[in-house]
LOPALUM-320501 format. One record per residue: residue number from 1; x, y, z of N, C-alpha, C, O in turn; residue in one letter. Coordinates in Angstrom, 1 decimal, padded with zeros to 4 digits. Example, Ala and Ser with C-alpha at 12.3 -4.5 7.8 and 13.67 -1.06 7.14 Angstrom:
BEGIN
   pos     n_px     n_py     n_pz    ca_px    ca_py    ca_pz     c_px     c_py     c_pz     o_px     o_py     o_pz   code
     1    013.2   -005.7    007.8    012.3   -004.5    007.8    013.2   -003.3    007.8    014.2   -003.3    008.5      A
     2    012.8   -002.2    007.1    013.7   -001.1    007.1    012.9    000.0    007.9    013.4    001.1    008.0      S
REM end
This chain:
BEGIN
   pos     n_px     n_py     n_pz    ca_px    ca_py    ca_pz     c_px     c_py     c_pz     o_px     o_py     o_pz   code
     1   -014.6   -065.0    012.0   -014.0   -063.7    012.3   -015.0   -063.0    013.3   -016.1   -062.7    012.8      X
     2   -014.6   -062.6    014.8   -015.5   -062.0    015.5   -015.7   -060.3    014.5   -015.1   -059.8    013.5      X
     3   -016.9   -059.9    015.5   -017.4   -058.5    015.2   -016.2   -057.7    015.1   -015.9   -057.1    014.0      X
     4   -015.6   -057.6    016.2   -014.4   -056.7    016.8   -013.4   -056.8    016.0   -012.9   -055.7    015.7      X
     5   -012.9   -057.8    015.4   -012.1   -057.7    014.6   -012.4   -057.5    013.0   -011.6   -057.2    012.1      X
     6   -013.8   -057.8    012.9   -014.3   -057.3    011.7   -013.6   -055.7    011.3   -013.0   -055.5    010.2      X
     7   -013.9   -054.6    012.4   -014.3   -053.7    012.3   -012.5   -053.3    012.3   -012.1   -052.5    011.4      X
     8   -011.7   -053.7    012.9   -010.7   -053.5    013.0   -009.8   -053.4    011.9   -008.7   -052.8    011.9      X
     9   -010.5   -054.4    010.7   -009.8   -054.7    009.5   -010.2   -053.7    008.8   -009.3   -053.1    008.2      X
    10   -011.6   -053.4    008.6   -012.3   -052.4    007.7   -011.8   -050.9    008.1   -011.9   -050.0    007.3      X
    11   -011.4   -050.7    009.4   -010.9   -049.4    009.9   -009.4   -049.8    008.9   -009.4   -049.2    007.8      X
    12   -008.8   -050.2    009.1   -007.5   -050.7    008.7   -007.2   -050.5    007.8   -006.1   -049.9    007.6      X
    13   -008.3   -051.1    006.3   -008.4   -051.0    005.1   -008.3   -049.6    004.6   -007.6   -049.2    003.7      X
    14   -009.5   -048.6    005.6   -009.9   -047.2    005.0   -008.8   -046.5    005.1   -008.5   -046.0    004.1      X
    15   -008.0   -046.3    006.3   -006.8   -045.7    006.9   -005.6   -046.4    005.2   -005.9   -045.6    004.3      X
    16   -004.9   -047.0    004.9   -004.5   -047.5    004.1   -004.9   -046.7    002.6   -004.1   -046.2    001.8      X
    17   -006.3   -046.8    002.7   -006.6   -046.3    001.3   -006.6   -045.1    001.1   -006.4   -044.5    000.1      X
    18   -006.8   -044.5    002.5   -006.8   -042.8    002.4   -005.2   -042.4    003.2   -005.1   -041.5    004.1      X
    19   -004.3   -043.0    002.9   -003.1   -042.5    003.5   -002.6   -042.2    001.7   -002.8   -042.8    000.6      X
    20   -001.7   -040.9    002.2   -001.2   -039.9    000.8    000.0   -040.7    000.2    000.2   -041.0   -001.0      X
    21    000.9   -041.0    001.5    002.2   -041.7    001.4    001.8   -043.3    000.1    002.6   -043.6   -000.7      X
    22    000.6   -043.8    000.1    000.4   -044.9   -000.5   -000.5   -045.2   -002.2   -001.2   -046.1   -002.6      X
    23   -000.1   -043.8   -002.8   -000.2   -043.7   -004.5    000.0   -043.9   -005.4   -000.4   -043.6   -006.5      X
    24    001.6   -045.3   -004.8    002.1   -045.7   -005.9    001.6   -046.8   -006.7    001.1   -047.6   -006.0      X
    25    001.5   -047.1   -007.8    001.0   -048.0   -008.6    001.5   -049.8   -007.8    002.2   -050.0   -006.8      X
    26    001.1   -050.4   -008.3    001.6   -052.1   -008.3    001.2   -052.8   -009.2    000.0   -052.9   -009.5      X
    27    002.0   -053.4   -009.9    001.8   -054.2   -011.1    002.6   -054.7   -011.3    003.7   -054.3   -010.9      X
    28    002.7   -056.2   -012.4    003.6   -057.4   -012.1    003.6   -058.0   -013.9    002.9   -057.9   -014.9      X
    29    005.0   -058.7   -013.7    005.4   -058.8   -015.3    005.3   -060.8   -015.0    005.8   -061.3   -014.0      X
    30    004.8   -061.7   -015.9    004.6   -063.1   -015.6    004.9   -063.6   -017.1    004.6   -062.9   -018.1      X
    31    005.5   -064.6   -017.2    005.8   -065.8   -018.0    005.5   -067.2   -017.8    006.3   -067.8   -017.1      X
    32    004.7   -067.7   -018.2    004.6   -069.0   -017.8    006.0   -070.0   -018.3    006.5   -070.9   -017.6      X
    33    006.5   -069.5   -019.6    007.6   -070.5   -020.1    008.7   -070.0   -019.3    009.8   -070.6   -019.4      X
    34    008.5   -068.9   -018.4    010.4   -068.8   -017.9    010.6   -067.3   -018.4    011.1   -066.3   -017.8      X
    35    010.2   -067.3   -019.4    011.0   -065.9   -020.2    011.4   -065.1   -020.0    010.5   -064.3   -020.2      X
    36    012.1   -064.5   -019.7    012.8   -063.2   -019.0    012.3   -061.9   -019.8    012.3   -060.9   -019.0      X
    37    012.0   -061.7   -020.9    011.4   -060.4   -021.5    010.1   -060.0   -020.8    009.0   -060.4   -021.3      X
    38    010.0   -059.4   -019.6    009.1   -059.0   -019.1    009.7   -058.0   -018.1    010.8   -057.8   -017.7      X
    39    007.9   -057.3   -017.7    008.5   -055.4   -017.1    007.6   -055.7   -016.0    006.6   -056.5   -016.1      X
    40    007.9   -055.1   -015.2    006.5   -054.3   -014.3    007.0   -052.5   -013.7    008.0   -051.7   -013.4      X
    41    005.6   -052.7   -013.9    006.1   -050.3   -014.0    005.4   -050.3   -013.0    004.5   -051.1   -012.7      X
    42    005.8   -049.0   -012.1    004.9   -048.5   -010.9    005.3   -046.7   -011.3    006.4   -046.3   -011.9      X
    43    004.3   -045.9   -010.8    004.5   -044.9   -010.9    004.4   -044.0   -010.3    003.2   -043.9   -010.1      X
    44    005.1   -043.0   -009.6    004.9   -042.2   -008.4    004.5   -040.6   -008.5    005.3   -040.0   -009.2      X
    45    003.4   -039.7   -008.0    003.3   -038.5   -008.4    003.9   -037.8   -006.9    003.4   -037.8   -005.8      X
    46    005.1   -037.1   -007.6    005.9   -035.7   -006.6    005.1   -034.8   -006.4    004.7   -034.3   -007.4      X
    47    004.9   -034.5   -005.8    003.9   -032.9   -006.0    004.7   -032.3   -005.1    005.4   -032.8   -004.2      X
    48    004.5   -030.7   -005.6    005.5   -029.7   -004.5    004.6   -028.7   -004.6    004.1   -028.2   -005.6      X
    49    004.5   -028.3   -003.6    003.6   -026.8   -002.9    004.3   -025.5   -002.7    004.6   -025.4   -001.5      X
    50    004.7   -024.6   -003.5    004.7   -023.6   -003.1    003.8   -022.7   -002.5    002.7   -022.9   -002.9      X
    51    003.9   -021.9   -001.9    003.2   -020.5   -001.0    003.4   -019.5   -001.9    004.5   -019.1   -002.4      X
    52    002.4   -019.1   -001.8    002.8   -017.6   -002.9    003.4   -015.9   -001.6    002.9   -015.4   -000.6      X
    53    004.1   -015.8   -002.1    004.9   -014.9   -001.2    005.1   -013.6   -002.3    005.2   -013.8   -003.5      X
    54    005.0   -012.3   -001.5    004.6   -011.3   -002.1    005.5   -010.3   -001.2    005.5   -010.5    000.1      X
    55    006.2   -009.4   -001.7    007.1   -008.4   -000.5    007.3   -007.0   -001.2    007.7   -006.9   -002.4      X
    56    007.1   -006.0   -000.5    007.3   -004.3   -000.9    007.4   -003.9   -000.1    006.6   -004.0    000.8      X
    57    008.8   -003.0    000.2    009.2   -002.3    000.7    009.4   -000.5    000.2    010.0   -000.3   -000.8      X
    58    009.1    000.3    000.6    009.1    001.7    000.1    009.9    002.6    001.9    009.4    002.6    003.0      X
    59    010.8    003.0    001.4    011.2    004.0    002.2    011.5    003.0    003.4    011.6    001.8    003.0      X
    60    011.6    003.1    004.7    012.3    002.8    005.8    011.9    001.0    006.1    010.8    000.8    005.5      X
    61    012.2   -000.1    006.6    012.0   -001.3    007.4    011.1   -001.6    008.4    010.7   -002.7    008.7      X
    62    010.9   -000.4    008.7    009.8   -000.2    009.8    008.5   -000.4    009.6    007.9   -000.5    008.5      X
    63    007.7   -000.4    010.8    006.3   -000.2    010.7    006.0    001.2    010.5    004.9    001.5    009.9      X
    64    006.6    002.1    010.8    006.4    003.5    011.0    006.6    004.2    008.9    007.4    004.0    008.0      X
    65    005.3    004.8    008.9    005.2    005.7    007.5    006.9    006.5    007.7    007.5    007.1    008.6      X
    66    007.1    006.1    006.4    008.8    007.0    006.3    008.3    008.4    005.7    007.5    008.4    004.7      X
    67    008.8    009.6    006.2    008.3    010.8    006.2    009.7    011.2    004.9    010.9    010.8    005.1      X
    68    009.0    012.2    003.6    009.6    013.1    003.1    009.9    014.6    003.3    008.7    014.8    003.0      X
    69    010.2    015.5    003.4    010.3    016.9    003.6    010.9    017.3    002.2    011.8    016.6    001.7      X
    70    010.3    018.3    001.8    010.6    018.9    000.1    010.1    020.3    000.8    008.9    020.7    000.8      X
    71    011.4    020.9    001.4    011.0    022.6    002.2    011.7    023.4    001.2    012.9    023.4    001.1      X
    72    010.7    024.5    000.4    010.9    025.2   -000.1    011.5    026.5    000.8    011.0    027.1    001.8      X
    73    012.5    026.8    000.2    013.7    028.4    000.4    013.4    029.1   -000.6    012.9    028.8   -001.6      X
    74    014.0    030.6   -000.1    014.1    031.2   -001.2    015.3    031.3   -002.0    015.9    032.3   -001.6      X
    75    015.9    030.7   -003.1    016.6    030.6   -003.2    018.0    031.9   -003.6    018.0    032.7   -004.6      X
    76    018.8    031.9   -003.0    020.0    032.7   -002.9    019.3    033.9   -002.0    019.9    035.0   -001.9      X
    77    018.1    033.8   -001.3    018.1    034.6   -000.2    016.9    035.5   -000.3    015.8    035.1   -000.7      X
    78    017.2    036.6    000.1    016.2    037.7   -000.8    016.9    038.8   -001.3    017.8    039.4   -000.6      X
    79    016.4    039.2   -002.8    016.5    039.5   -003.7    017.1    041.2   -003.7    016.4    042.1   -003.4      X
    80    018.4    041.4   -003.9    019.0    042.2   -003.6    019.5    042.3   -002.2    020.2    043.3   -002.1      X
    81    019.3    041.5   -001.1    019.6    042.1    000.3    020.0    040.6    000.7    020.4    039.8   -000.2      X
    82    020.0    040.2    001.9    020.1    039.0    002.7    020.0    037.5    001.8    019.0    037.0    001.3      X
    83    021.6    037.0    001.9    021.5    035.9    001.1    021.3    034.2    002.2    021.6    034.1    003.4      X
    84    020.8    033.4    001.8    020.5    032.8    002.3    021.8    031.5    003.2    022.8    030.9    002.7      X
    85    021.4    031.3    004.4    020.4    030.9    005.2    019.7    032.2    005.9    020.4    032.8    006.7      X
    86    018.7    032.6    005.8    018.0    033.7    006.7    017.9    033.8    007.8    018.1    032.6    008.2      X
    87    017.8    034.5    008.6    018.0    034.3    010.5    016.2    034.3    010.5    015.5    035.0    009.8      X
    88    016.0    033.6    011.2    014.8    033.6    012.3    014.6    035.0    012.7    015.5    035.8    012.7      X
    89    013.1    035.1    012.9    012.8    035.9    013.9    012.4    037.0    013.0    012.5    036.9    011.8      X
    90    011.6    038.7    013.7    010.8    039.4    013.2    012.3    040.5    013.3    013.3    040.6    013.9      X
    91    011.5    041.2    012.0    011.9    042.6    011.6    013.4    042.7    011.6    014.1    043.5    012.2      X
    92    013.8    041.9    010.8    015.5    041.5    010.5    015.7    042.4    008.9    015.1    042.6    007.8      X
    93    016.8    042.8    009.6    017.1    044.2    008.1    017.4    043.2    007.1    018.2    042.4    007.3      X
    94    016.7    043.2    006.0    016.6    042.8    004.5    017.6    043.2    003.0    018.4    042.5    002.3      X
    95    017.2    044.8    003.0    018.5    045.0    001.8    017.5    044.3    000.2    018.0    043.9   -000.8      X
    96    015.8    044.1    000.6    015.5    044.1   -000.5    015.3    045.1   -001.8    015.1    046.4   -001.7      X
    97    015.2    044.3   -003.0    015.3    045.3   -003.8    013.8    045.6   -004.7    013.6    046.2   -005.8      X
    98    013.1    045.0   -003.8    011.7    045.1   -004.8    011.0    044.1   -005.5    009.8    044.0   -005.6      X
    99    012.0    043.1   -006.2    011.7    041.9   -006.9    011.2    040.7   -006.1    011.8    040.4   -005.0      X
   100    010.3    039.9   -006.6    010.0    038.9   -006.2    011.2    037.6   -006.4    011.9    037.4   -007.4      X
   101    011.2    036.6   -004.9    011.8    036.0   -004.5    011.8    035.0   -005.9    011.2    035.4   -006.9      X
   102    012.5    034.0   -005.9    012.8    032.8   -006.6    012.9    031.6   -005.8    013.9    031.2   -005.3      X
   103    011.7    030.8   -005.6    011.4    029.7   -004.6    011.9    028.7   -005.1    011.8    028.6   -006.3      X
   104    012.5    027.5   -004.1    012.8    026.3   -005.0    013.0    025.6   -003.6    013.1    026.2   -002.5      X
   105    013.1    023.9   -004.0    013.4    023.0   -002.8    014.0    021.9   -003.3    014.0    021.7   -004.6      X
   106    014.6    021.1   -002.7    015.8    020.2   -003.2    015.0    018.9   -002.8    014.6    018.5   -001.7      X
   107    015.0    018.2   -004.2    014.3    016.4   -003.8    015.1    015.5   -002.5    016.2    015.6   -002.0      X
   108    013.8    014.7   -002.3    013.8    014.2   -001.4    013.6    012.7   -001.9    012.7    012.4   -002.6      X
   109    014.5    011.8   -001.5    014.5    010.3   -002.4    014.2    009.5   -001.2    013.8    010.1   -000.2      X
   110    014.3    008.4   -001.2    013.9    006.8   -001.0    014.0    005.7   -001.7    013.6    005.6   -002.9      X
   111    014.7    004.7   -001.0    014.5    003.3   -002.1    013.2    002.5   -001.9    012.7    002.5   -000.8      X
   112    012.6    001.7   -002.8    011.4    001.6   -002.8    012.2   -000.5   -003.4    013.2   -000.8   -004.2      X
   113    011.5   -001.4   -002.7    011.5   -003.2   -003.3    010.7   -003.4   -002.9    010.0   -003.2   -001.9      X
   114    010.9   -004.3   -004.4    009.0   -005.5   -004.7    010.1   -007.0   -004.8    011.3   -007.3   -004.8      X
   115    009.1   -007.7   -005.1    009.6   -009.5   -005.5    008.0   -010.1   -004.8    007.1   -009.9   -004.0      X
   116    008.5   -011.1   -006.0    007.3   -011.9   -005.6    007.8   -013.6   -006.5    008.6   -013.8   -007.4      X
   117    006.9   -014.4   -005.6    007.3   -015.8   -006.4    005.9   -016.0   -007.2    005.5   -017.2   -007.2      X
   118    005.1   -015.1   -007.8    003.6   -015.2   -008.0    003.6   -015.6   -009.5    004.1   -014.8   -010.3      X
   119    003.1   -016.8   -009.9    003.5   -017.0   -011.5    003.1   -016.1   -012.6    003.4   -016.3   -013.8      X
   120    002.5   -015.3   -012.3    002.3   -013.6   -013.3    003.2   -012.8   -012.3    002.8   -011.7   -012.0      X
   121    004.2   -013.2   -011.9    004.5   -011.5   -011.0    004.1   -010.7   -010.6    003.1   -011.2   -010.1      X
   122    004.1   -009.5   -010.4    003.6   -008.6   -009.4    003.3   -007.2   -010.2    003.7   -006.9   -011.4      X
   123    002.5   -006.2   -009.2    002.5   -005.1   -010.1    002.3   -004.3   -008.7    001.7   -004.9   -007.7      X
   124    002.8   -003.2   -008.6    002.7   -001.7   -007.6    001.8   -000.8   -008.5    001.8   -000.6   -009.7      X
   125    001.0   -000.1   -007.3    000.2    000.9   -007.7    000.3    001.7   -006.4    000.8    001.6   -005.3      X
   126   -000.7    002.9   -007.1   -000.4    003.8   -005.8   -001.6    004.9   -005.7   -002.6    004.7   -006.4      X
   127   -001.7    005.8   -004.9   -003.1    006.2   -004.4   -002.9    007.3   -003.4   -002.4    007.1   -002.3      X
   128   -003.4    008.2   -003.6   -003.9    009.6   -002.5   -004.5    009.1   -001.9   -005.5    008.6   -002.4      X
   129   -004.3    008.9   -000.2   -005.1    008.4    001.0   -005.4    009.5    001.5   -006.5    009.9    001.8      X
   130   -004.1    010.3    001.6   -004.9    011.4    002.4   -004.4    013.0    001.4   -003.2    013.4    001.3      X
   131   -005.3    013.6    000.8   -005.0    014.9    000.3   -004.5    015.6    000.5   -004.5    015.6    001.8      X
   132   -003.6    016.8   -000.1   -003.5    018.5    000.8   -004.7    018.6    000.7   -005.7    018.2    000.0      X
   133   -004.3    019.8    001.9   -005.5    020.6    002.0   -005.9    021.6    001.0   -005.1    021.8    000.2      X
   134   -007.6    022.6    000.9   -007.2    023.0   -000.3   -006.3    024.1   -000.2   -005.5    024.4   -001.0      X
   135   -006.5    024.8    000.9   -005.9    026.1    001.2   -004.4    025.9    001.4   -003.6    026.7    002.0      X
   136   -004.0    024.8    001.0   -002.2    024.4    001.2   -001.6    025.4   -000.5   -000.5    026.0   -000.5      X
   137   -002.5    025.4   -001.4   -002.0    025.7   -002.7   -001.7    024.4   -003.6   -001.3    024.4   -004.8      X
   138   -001.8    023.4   -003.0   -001.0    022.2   -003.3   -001.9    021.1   -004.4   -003.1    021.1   -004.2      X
   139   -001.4    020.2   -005.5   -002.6    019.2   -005.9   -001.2    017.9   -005.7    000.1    018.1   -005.6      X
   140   -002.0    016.7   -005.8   -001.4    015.9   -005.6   -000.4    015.7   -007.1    000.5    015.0   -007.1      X
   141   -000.8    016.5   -008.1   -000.2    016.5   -009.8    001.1    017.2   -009.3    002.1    017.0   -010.1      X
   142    001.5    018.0   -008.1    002.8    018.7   -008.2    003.7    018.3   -007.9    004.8    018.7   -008.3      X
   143    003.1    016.8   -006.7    004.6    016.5   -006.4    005.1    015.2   -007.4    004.6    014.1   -007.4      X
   144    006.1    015.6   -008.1    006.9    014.3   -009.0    007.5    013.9   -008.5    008.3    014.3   -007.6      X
   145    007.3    012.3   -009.5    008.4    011.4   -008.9    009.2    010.9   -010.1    008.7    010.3   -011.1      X
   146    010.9    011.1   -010.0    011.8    010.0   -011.1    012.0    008.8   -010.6    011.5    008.7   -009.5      X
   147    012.5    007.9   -011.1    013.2    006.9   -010.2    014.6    006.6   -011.2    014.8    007.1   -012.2      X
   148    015.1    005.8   -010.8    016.9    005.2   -011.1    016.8    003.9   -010.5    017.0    003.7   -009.3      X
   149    016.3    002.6   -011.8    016.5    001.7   -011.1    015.4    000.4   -011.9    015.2    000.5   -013.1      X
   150    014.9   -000.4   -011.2    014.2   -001.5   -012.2    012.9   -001.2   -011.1    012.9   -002.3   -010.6      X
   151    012.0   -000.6   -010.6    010.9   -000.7   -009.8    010.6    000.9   -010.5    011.4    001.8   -010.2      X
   152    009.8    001.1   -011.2    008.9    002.1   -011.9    008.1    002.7   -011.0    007.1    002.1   -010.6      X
   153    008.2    003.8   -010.7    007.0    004.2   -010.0    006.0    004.2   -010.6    005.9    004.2   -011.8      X
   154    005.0    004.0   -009.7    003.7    004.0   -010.9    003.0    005.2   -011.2    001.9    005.5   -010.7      X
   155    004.0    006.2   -012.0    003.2    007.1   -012.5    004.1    008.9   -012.2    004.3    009.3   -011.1      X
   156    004.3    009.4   -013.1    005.2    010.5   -012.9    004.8    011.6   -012.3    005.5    012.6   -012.5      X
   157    003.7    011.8   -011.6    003.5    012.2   -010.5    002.8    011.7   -009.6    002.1    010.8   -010.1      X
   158    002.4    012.0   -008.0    001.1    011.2   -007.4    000.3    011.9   -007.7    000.1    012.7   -006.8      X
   159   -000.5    012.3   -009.0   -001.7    012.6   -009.1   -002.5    011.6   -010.2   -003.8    011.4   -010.3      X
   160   -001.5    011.1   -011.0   -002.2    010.2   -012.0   -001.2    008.8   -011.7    000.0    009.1   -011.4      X
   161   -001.4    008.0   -011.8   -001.2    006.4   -011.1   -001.6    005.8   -012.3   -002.7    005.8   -012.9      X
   162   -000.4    005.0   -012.6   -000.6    003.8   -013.6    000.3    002.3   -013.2    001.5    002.4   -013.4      X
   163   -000.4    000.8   -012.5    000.4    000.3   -011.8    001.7   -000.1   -012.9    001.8    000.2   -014.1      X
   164    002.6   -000.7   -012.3    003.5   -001.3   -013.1    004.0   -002.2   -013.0    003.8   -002.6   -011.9      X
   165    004.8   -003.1   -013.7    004.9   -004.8   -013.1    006.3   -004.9   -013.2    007.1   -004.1   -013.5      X
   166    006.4   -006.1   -012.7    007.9   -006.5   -012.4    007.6   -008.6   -012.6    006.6   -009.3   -012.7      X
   167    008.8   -009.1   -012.5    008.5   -010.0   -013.3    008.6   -011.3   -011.6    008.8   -011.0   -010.4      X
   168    008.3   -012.6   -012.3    007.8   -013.6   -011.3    009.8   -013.8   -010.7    010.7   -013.7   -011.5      X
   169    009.9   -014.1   -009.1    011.4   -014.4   -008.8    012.8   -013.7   -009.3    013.8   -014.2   -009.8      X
   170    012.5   -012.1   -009.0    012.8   -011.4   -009.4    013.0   -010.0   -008.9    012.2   -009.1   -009.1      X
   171    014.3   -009.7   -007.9    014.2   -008.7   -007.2    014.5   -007.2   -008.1    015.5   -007.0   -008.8      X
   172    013.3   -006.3   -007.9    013.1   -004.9   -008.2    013.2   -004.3   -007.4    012.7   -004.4   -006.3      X
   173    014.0   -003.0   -007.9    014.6   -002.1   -006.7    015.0   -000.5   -007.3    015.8   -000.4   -008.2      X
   174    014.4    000.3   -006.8    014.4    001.9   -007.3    014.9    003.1   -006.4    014.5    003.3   -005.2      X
   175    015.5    003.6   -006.8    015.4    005.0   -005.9    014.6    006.1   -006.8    014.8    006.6   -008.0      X
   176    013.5    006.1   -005.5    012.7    007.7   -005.9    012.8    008.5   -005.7    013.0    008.8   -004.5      X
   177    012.7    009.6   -007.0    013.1    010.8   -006.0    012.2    012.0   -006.1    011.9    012.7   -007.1      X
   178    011.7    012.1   -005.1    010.4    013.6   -005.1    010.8    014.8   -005.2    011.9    015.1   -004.9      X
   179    009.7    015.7   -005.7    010.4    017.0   -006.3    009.0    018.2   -006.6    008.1    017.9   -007.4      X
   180    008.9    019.2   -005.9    008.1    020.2   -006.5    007.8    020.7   -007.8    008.7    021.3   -008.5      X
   181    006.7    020.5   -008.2    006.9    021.3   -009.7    006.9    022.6   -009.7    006.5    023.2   -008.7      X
   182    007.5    023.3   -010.9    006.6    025.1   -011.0    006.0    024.8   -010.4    006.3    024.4   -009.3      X
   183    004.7    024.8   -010.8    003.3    025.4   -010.1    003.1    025.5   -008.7    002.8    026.4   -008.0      X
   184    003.4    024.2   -008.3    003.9    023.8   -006.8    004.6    024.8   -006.0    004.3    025.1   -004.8      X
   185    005.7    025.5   -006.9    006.2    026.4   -005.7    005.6    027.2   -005.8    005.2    027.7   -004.7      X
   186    005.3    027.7   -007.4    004.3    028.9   -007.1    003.2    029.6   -006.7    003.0    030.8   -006.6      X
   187    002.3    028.3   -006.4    001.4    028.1   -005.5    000.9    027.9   -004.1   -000.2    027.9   -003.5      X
   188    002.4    027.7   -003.7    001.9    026.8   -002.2    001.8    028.2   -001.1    002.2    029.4   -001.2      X
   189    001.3    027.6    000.0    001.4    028.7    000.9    002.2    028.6    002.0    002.7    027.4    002.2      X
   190    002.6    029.6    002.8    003.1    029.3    003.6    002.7    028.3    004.7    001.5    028.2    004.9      X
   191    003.6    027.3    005.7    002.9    026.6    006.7    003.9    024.9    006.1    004.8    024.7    005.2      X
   192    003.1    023.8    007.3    003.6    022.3    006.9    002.0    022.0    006.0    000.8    022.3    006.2      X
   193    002.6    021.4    005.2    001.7    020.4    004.2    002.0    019.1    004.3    003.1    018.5    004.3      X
   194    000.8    018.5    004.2    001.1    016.7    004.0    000.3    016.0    003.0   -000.8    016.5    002.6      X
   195    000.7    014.6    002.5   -000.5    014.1    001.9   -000.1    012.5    001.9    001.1    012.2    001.5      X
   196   -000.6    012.1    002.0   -000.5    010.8    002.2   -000.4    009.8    001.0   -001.5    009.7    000.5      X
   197    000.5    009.1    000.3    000.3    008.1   -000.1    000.3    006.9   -000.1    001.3    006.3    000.3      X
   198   -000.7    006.0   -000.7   -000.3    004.5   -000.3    000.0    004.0   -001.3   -000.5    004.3   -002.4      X
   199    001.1    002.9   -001.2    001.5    002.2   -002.4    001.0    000.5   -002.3    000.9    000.0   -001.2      X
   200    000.5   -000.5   -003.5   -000.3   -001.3   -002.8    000.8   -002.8   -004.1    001.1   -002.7   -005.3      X
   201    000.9   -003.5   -003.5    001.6   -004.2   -004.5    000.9   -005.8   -004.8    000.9   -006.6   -003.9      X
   202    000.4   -006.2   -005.8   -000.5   -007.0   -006.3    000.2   -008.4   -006.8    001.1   -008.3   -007.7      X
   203    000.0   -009.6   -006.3    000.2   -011.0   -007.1   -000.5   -011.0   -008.3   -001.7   -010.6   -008.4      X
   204    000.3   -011.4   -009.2   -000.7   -011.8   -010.8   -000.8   -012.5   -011.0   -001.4   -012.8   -012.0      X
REM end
């Protein structure tokens, strides 16, 4: 056997032994007398690969942050005089009667989905990225959240955050709905307020 073909065979050999396709067993069933009571087993391992895939959705499809507005009015106007909607603009006759207004704002919802194929399932949490300001009147404890639905917010208001889970191959899905508390209205000041939250969704 030349060199060249030495090398050819031993290349040949290793390719063979390290190909995936070639795992299966071989083995052989013999009788010398004839006998037919005999086996031969081979055995094959399947393996299957999944990817772990993880998906949350909150508020719009987009790349773009989905914006809430929770604009406080005064409700039914002002108090003894001008019922609401109020006109714009300065020094509009009133008809008030002295009492302080009665503020309120109407929630503002969104649907929020998770899934995951993660063999612990998944869990959403959530987080103040960006604060009010302090002079807004505002804490992140004011603004609440309910929801209606199998995706739990994590936590009944964004000020205290507790994540929550959802289970493995399993679509979860909520509508949230935000809302001022007392304090909130009775605290805030006039002007736009913002605060940022992020929601962050975890494989288990």
């Amino acid at each position: 056997m030349t060199n060249s073909f030495k090398r050819i065979a031993a290349a040949s050999a290793a390719l063979l032994l390290a190909s995936p396709t070639l795992q299966a067993e071989s083995t052989y069933g013999y009788s010398a007398t004839g006998a037919t009571a005999v086996t031969a087993t081979a055995r094959v391992n399947v393996n299957v690969t999944v990817p772990t895939l993880l998906l949350l959705r909150v508020g719009g499809d987009a790349a773009a942050i989905s914006n809430l507005t929770l604009a406080i009015q005064p409700t039914g106007g002002i108090p003894g005089g001008s019922a609401s909607p109020l006109t714009g603009g300065s020094s509009q006759a009133s008809g008030w009667d002295g009492t302080a207004p009665v503020l309120s704002a109407a929630p503002a919802s969104l649907t929020a989905y998770a899934w995951t194929n993660s063999t612990g399932g998944g869990n959403v949490n959530g987080l103040v990225t960006t604060p009010f300001l302090a002079t807004s009147g505002l804490t992140a404890a004011d603004i609440l959240v309910a929801n209606t639905g199998t995706l739990v917010h994590p936590g009944a208001n964004t000020g205290a955050f507790a994540a929550t889970t959802f289970a493995r191959n399993t679509l979860v899905s909520s509508t949230w709905a935000y809302s001022l508390s007392p304090a909130g209205l009775a605290n805030a000041a006039a002007g736009a307020h913002t605060q940022v939250v992020t929601y962050t969704a975890s494989a288990l």
